[in-house]
C-alpha positions in Angstrom: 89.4 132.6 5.6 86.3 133.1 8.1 85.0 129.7 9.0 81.5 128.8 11.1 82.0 126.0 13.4 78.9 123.9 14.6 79.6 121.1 17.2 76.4 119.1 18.5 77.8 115.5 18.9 76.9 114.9 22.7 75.6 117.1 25.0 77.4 120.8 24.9 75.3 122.7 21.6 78.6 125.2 20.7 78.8 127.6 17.7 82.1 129.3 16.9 84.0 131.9 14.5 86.8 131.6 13.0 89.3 133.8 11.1 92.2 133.1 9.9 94.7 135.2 7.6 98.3 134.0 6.6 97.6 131.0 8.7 96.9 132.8 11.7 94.3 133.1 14.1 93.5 136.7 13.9 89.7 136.6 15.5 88.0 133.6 17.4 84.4 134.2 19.3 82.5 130.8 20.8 79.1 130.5 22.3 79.1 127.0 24.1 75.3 126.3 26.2 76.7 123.5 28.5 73.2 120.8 29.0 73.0 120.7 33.1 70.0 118.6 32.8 71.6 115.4 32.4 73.3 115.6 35.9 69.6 114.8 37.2 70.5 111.4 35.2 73.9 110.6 36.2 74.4 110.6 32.2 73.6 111.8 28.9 70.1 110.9 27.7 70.7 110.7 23.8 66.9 112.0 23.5 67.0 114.6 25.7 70.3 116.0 24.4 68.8 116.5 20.9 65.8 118.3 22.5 68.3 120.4 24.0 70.6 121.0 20.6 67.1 121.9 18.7 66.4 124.5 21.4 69.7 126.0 22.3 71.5 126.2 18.7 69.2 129.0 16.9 70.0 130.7 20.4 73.4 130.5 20.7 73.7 131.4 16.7 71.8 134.4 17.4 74.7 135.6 20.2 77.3 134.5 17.7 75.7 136.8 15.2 76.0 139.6 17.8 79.5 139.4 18.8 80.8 139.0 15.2 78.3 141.3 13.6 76.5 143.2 15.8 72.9 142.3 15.3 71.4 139.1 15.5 70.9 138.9 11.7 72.4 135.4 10.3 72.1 137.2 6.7 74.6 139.7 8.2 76.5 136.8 9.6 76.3 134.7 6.4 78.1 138.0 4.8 81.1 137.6 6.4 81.8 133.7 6.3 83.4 131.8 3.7 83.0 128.5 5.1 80.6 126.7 7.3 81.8 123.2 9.5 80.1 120.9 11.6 80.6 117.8 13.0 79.1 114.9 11.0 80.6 112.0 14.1 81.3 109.7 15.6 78.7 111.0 18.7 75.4 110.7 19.1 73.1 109.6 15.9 70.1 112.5 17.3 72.7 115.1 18.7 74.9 115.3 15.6 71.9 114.8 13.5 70.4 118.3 14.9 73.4 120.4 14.8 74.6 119.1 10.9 70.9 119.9 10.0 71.8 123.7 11.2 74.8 123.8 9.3 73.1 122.2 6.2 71.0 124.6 6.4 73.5 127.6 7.1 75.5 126.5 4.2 72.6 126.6 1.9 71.0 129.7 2.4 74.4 131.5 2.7 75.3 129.5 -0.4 78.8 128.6 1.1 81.2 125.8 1.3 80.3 122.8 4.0 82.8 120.7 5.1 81.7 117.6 7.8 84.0 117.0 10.2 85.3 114.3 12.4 84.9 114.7 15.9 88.0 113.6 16.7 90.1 115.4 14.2 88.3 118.2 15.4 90.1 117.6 19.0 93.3 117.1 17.5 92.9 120.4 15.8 92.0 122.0 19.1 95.6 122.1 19.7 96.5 124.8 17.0 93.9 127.4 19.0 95.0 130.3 20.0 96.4 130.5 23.8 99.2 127.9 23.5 102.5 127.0 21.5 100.6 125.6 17.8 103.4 124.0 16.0 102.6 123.8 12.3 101.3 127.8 12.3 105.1 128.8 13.8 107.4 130.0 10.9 110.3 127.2 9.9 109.2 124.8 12.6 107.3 121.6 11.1 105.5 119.4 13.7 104.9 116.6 11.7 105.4 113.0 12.3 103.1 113.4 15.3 101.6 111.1 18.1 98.9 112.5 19.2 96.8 111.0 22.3 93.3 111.1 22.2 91.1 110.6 25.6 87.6 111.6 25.6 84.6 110.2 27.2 84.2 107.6 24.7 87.5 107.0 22.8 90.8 106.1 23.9 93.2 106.3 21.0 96.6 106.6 19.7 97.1 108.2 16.5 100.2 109.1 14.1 100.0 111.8 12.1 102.0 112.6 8.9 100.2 115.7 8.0 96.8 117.5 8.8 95.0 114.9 6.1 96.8 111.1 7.0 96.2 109.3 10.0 96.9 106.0 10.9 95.3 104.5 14.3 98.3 102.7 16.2 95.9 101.5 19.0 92.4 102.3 20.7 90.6 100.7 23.2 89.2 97.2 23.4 86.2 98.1 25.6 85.6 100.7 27.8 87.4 104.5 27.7 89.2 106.5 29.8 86.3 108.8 30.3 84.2 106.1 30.7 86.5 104.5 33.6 86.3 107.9 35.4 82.7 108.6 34.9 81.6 105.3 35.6 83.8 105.2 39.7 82.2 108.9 40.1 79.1 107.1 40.1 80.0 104.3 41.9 81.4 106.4 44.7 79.1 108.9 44.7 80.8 112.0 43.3 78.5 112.4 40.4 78.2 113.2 37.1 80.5 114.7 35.2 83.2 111.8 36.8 86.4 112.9 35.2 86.5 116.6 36.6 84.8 114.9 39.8 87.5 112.2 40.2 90.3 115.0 39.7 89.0 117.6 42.1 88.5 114.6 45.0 92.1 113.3 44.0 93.5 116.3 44.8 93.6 115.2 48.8 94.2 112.1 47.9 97.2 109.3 48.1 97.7 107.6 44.7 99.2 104.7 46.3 96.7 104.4 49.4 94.7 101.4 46.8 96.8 99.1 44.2 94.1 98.9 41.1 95.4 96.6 38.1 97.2 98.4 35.3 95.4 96.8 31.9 97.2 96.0 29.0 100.6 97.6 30.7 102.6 94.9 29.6 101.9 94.1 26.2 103.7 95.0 23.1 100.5 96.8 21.1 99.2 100.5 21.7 95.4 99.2 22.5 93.9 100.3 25.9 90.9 98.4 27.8 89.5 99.7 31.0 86.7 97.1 31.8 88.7 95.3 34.1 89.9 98.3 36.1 86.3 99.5 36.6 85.0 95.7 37.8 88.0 95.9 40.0 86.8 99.3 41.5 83.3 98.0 41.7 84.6 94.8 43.8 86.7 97.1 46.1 83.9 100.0 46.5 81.1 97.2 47.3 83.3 95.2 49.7 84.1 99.1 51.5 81.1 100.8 51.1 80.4 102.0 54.8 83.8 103.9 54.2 82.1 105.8 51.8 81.3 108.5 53.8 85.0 109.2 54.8 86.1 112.0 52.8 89.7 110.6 52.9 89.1 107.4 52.1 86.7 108.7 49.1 90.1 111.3 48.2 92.7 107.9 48.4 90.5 106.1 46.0 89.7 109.0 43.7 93.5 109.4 43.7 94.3 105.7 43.1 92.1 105.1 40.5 93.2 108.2 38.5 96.9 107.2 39.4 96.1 103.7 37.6 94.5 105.6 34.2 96.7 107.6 34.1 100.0 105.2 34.3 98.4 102.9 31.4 97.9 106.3 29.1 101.4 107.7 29.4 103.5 104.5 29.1 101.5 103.5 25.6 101.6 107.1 24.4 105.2 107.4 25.3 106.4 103.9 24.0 104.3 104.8 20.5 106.2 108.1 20.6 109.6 105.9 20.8 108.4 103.3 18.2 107.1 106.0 16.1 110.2 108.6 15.8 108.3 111.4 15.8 108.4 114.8 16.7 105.8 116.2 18.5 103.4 114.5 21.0 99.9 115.6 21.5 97.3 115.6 23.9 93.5 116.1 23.1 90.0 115.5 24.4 88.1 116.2 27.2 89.8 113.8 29.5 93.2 116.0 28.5 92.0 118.9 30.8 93.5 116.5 33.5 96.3 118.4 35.7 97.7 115.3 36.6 97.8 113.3 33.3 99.2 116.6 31.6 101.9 116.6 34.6 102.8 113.2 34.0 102.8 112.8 30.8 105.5 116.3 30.7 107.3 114.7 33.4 108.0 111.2 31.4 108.5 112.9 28.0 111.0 115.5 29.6 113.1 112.0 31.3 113.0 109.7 28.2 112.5 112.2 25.0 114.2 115.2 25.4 114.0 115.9 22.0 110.3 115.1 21.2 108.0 118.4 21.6 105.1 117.7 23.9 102.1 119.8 23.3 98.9 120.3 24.8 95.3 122.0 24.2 94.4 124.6 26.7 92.0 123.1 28.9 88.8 125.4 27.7 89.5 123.5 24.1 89.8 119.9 25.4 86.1 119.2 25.9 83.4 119.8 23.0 83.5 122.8 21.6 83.0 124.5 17.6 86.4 126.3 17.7 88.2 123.2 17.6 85.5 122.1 14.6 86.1 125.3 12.8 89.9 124.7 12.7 90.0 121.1 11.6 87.6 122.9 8.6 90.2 125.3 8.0 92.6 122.5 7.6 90.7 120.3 5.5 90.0 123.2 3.0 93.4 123.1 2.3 93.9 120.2 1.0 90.5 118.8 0.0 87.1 120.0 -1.7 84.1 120.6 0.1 81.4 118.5 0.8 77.8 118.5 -0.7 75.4 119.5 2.0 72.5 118.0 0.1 73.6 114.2 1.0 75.8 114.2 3.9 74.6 112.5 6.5 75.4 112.2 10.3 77.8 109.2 11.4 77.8 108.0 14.6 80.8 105.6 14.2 82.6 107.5 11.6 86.4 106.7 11.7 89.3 109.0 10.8 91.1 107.7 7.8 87.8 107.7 5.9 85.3 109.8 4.5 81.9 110.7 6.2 79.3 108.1 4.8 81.6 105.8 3.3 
């Protein structure tokens, strides 16, 4: 099976290809253009992303075409995939809009299979790429019931996972996300945009228990998350120290801090639901999963309290956007369902796992 992976749903235009063979990654080439433009806004500009997917896609398809075929000739390209995916949300309305279109459009002049796929499926799949232990494609060892934690920059979730095919959302969050949280004190102290990366790197010289920042939601009994109060709280202490600002110690304490109390909230839910859930594997995925420290912990806990319970996680190229992670979840979902019709499919922005694109 030779799948073509499109993923446009926020800022990073990627294109990937796929083969598998006995349910094995034998060949995987990606071509991600990362969009450096939005730094100058201290965010994504949803308008200004699309701009960027229209211009950099047919580009970046083109290189594709050259690695996997040798020529830049999508007819040549066409001729050797059996399956085209793209994400169809949740993300932005414009971005996804532009890189389904491509796919569409692939699909139909290749006259192939389309399958839309869910963003965040798509991140859980990462975790079967190449590069790292992928449970379900090991001979005799079934990963399934799974927990699998999903942090990206806007969705905090906890999932349980019977199979590839049947999720069921144990808990996301009330309000703001993870990424959000870290993105949002970047900005406020000055470390710019992207925050998470920014808040790790600074952390890194930091004390995590220099600054005590509330722990939301810690002590309840349900897997939901809410970071609103922890950024306010941030934005209370940041305002009443901002001459301290320019003291790189004092900007590495708070980095530290702040990631210490994120982090904390994530791995006690996502353990607890592992407990609750009797499962046997627990996932991480998402960009916000590329963090050292919340992988570290998270290993640490699950080590102490479930011995038993296999932790896995994503190598930290497939946590943020990317098509290879798209191009998997495709392969997985023409396994065990048929394809969808390019003709009406339509881009999602809020579409949720556990239903169909458009429903």
């Amino acid at each position: 099976m030779r799948i073509i992976g499109i993923e446009s749903s926020c800022d990073d235009s990627a294109v990937a290809y796929l083969e598998m063979r006995d349910g094995k990654v034998v060949r995987l080439e990606q071509v991600v253009a990362s969009q450096l433009v939005h730094a100058n806004y201290g965010g994504v500009v949803p308008e200004v992303a699309a701009r960027e997917h229209s211009a950099k896609l047919p580009l970046i398809l083109k290189e594709l075409a050259r690695l996997v075929v040798d020529t830049a000739d999508g007819a040549k390209l066409g001729e050797v995939t059996d399956l085209v995916a793209a994400t169809a949300g949740p993300g932005l309305a414009t971005s996804l809009r532009v890189g389904l279109d491509t796919a569409r459009g692939l699909a139909a002049a290749w006259n192939k299979p389309f399958y839309a796929v869910n963003h965040i499926d798509g991140h859980v799949a990462a975790n079967w790429l190449p590069g790292q232990d992928a449970p379900s494609l090991l001979e005799g060892n079934d990963p399934f019931p799974i927990v699998a934690l999903v942090v990206s920059g806007g969705h905090t979730e906890l999932l349980r996972l019977s199979g590839h095919d049947d999720y069921k959302l144990l808990g996301a969050t009330l309000d703001d996300a993870a990424g959000e949280a870290f993105d949002k004190t970047a900005k406020l102290i000055g470390l710019g945009y992207p925050g998470g990366p920014a808040i790790s790197r600074a952390a890194m010289n930091g004390n995590p228990q220099a600054y005590d920042f509330p722990r939301p939601l810690s002590s309840t009994d349900d897997f939901d998350f809410s970071f609103s109060g922890l950024k306010t709280s941030v934005r209370y202490f940041v305002e009443k120290n901002v001459e301290r600002l320019s003291d790189p110690q004092f900007v590495a304490d708070l980095s530290a801090s702040v990631e210490q109390a994120i982090i904390d909230v994530l791995v006690l839910k996502t353990v607890r639901a592992a407990e609750e859930s009797e499962v046997r594997t627990v996932l991480l995925a998402g960009g916000v999963a590329a963090n050292h420290k919340l992988r570290e912990t998270l290993r640490s806990v699950m080590a102490d309290r479930l011995p038993d319970v296999k932790f896995i996680e994503p190598r930290p190229e497939h946590c943020t956007d990317n098509a290879a992670m798209i191009a998997m979840a495709g392969y997985f979902q023409s396994n065990y369902r048929d394809s969808d019709d390019w003709r009406t499919i339509e881009a999602d922005p809020n579409w949720e796992l556990g239903r169909s694109a458009n429903q």
